[in-house]
BADRENMAR-101123 format. One record per residue (C-alpha): residue number from 1; z, x, y. Coordinates in pm, whole numbers, plus 50000, padded with zeros to 5 digits. Layout:
 papa    up  east north
  NUM     Z     X     Y
...
//
This chain:
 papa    up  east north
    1 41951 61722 41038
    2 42267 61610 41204
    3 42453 61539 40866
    4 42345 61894 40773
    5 42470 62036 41136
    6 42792 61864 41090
    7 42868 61919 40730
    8 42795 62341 40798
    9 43048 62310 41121
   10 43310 62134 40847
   11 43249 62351 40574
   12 43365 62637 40841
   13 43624 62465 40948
   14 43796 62312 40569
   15 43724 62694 40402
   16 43856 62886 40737
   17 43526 63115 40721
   18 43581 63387 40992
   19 43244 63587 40986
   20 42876 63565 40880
   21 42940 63745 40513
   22 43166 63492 40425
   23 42913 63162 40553
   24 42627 63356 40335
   25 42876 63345 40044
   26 42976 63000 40032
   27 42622 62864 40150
   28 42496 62984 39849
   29 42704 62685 39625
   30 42671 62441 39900
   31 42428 62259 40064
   32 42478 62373 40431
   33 42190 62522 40692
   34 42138 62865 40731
   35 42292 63065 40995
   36 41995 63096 41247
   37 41956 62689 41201
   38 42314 62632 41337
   39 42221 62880 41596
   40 41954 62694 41751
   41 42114 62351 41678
   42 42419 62455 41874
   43 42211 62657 42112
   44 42480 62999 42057
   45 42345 63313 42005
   46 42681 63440 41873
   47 42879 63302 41483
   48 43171 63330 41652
   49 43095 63072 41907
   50 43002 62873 41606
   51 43290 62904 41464
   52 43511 62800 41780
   53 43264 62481 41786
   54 43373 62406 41424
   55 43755 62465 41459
   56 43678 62173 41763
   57 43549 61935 41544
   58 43759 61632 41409
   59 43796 61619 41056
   60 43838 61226 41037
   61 43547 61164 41271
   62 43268 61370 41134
   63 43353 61383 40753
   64 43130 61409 40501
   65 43123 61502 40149
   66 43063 61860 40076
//
């Protein structure tokens, strides 16, 4: 579940997704969690935090393959 959590937060991050139409778009060709998973994963009620958490992340550190 981790991999998943961390490859969703890169996937953000790599295709600069900037709201929930977007995510549902792209999560449709890959293999990422839904948007209420990564809501109760990263315990925010809000995308937009979401997305703040997954402009944080280190692209060297937590890469894996899309």
């Amino acid at each position: 579940m981790r991999e998943a959590y961390l490859r969703s937060l890169q996937m953000i991050k790599i295709l600069n997704i900037k709201n929930r139409n977007e995510y549902n778009r792209y999560k449709k060709y890959y293999l990422v969690l839904n948007i209420d998973s990564l809501k109760y994963i990263s315990d925010k009620r809000n995308f937009k935090d979401i997305i703040r958490i997954a402009k944080e992340v280190w692209k060297g550190f937590f890469f894996y393959p899309l």
